[in-house]
C-alpha positions in Angstrom: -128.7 -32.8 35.0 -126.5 -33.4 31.6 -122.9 -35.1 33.4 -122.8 -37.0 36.9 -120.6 -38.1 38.6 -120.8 -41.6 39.8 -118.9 -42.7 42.4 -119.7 -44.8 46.0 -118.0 -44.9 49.3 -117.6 -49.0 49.0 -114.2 -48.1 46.6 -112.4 -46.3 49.2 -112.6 -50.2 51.0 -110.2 -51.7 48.0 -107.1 -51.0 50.2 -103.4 -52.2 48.4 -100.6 -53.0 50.4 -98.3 -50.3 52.1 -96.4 -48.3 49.2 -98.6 -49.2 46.2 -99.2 -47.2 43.5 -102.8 -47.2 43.2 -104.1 -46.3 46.8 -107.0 -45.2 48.4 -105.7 -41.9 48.4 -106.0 -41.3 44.3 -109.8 -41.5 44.9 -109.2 -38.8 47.4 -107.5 -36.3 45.4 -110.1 -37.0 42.7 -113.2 -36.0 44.9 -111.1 -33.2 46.3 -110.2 -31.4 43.1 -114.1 -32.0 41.6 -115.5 -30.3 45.2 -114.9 -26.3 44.1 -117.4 -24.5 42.8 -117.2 -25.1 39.5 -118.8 -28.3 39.9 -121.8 -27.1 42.2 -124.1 -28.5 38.8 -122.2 -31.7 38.6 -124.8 -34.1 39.8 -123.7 -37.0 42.2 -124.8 -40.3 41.8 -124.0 -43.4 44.1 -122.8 -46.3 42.1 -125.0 -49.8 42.5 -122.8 -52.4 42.0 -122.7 -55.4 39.5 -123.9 -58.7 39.7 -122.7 -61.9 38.1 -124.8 -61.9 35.1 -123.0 -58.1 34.3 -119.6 -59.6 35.3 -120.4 -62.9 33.0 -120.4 -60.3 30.2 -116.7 -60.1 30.1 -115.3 -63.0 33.0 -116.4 -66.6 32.6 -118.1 -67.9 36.2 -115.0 -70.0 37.4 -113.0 -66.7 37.1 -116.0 -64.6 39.2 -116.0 -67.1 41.5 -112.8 -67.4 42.1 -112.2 -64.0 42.7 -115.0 -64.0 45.6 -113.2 -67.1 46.8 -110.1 -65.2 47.2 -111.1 -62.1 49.2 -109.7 -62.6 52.9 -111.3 -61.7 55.9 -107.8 -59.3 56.8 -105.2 -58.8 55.2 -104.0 -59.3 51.7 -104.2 -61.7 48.9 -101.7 -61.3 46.1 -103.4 -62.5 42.8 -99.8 -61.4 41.2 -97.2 -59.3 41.9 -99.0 -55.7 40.9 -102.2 -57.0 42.0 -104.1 -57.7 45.4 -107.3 -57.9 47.7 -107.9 -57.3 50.9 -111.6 -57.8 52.4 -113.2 -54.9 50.8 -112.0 -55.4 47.3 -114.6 -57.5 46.1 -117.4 -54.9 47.2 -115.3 -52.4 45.6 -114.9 -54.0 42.2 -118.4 -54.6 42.0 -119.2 -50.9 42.4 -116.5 -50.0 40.1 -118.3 -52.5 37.1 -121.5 -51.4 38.3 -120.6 -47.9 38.4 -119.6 -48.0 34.3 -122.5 -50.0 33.8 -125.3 -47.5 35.4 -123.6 -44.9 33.5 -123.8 -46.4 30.5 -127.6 -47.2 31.2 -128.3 -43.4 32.3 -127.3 -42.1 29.8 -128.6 -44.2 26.8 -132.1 -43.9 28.8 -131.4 -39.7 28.3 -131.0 -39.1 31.7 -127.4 -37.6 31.2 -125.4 -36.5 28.4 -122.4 -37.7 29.8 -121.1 -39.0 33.0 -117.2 -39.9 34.5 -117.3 -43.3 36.8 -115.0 -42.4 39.9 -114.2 -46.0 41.6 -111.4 -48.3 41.7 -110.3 -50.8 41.6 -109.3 -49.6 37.8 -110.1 -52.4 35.1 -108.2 -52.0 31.7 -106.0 -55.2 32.4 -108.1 -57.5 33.4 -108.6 -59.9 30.9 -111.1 -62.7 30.9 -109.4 -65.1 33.1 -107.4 -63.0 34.6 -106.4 -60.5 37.4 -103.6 -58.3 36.6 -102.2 -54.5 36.6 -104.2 -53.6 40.0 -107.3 -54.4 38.2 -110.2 -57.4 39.0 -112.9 -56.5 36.9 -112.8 -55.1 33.1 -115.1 -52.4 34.2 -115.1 -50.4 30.5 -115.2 -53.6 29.0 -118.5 -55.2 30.9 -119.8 -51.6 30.2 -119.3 -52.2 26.4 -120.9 -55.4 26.4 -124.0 -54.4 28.7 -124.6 -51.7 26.2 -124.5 -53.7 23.1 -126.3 -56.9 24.5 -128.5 -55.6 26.9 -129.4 -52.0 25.2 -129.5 -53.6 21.8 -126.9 -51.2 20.2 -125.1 -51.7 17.2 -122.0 -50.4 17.7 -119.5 -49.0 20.9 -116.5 -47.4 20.7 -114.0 -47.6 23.6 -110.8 -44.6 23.6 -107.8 -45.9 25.7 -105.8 -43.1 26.7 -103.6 -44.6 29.4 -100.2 -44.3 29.5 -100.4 -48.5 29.8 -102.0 -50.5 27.0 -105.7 -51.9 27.9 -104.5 -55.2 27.6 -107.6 -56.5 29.2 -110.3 -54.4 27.5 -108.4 -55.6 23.9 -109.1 -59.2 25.3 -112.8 -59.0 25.9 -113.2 -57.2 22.7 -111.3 -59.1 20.6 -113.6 -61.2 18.9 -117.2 -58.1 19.1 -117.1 -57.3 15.3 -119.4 -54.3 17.3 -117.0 -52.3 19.4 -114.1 -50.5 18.1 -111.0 -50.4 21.0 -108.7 -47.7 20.2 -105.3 -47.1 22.7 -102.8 -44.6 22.6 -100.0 -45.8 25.4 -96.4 -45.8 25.6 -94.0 -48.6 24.1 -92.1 -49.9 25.2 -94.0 -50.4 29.0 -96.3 -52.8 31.1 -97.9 -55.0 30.2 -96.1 -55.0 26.7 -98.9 -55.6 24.7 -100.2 -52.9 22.1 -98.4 -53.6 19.1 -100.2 -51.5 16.0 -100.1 -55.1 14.7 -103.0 -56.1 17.1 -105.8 -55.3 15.2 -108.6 -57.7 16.1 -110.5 -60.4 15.1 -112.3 -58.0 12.8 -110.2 -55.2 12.5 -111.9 -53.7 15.4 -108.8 -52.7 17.6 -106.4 -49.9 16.6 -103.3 -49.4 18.6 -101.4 -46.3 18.7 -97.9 -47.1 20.4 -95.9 -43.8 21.4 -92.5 -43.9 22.2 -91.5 -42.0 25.8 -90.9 -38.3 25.5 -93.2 -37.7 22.9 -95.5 -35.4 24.8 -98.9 -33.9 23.4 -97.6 -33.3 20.2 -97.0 -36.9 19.5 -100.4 -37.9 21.0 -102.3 -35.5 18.6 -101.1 -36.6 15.8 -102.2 -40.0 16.0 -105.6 -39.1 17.9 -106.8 -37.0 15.2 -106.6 -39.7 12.5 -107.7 -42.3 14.7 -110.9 -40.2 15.3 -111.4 -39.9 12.3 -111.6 -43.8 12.0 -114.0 -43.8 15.3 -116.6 -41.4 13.7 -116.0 -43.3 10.4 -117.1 -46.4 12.5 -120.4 -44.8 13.8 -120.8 -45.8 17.5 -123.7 -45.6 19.3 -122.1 -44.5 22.1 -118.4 -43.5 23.0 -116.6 -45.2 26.6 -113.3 -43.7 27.6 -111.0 -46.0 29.2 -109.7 -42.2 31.6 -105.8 -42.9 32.6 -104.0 -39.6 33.7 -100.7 -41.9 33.9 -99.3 -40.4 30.4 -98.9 -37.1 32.8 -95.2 -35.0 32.6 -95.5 -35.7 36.4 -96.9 -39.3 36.6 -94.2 -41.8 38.4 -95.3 -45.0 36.6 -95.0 -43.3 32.9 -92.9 -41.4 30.6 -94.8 -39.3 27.6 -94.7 -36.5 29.2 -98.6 -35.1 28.8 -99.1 -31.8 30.4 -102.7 -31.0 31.9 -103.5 -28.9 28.5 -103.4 -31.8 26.9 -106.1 -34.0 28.4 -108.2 -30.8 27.9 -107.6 -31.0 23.9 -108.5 -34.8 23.7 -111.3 -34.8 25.9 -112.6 -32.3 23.4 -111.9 -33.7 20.4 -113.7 -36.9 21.7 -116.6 -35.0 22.7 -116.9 -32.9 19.4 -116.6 -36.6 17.4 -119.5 -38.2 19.6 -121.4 -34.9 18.8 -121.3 -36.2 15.3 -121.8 -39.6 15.7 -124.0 -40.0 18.7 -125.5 -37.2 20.2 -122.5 -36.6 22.4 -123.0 -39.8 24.4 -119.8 -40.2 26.5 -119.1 -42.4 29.5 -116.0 -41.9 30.9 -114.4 -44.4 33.6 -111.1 -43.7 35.7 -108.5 -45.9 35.2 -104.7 -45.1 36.3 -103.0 -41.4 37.5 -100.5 -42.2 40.4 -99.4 -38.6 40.9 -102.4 -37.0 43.2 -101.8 -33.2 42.5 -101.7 -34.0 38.7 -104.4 -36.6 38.7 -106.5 -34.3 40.4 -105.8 -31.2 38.2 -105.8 -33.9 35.0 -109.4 -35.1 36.3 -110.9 -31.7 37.2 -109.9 -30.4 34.0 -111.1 -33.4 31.8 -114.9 -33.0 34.1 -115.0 -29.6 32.8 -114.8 -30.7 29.0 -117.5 -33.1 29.6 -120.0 -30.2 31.6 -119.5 -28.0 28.8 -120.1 -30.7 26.1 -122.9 -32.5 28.6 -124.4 -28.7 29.1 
């Protein structure tokens, strides 16, 4: 088994309110379109979920706990106006940091080649101290540190390729001389962070701001040099922060990716890592609000990642 998929029935429990974006229903249409036969090989794996001590790796404890102090018994909570819980959000972003976190621990052990985390809540704006953009937990990020602190690696790189800015992930990793955040999102567009600017503590964050309308050709042309920079860098392993919200069809977004063009960077991510790290890849799902072109988006980007993994 060279690339899993790791997902649990706990995430479909994260339920937003009526009319919200990020619904129960964009997990659906991701297990949908990855249930044909061309993913009979892709194994399954059930997510274990995350524990303090992983969530401490990126949230300080007044923060965890106050986030378990929240969750309601019906209902919802509104921690802002993008982002709330009802009672089975907490489970659900547990499985969703634990889910990136076995990934990452599967595949360093050689397990898998490669793997793509299926769970929401998503986590690429949640910053240390705070809940924001329909995210709890900075799943990719907690991955990122469990791999340097706990694995003993020397360096991570982490790929953004949501249409928003990982505001959240660029907050944890700020000041880790060790990782190397790179995002390509629109600008102007929530959360209105991302400036090329930002650049670290270290240097260790390169953003790549892309004005609306400038489809795949724009997003090429700054992804090849900036992998260039990644497999300069020399990670250890490579996470990918998986938005499909940059999508021609995507309500929430406006760069007007086609389907082709997820296929092209998930390629060009997996023939850097080649280089760099034996083709260790973790992927993690983050936004994609249109369900036919999130599924199509995901199924084709799993593909990449079986014939890389393979």
């Amino acid at each position: 088994m060279k690339t899993a998929l790791i997902t649990h029935p706990d995430c479909l429990e994260h339920v937003n309110p009526p009319g919200h974006p990020e619904s129960v229903a964009r997990l659906e249409a991701v297990m949908e379109a990855l249930s044909g036969p061309g993913f009979d090989t892709l194994g399954r794996i059930a997510a274990v979920l995350a524990h303090d001590d992983d969530l401490g790796l990126a949230h300080g404890r007044a923060y965890i706990d106050r986030i378990r102090r929240l969750s309601p018994d019906s209902g919802w909570v509104r921690l802002d106006e993008d982002t709330a819980m009802s009672p089975g959000s907490f489970l659900a972003a547990r499985r969703a940091a634990g889910g990136a976190i076995q990934a990452v621990r599967m595949v360093l052990q050689g397990d898998l080649r490669d793997a793509f985390v299926v769970c929401r809540p998503p986590g690429h704006h949640a910053e240390r101290g705070r809940a924001m953009g329909f995210c709890l937990f900075s799943n990719v990020a907690i991955a990122a540190k469990h791999a340097l602190e706990v694995h003993g690696l020397a360096r991570v790189a982490v790929l953004d390729f949501d249409v928003h800015h990982g505001n959240g992930t660029q907050d944890v990793l700020w000041d880790e001389a060790r990782a190397l955040f790179v995002s390509s999102h629109q600008m102007p567009l929530y959360p209105g962070t991302g400036a090329a600017s930002e650049t670290g503590a270290h240097g260790n964050v390169l953003n790549m701001p892309l004005a609306g309308g400038s489809g795949g050709a724009g997003m090429r042309a700054v992804w090849e040099g900036a992998l260039e920079r990644v497999a300069e860098f020399g990670p250890d392993l490579v996470l990918i922060s998986a938005g499909f919200d940059a999508h021609v069809r995507d309500p929430l977004g406006g760069l007007n990716w086609r389907t082709e063009d997820y296929v092209w960077l998930t390629g060009a991510i997996c023939e850097m890592a080649a280089g760099c790290c034996s083709g260790r890849v973790v992927s993690v799902l983050e936004g994609g609000y249109d369900l036919d072109a999130l599924g199509e988006s995901v199924a084709a980007h799993v593909r990449v990642l079986m014939e890389h993994g393979g």
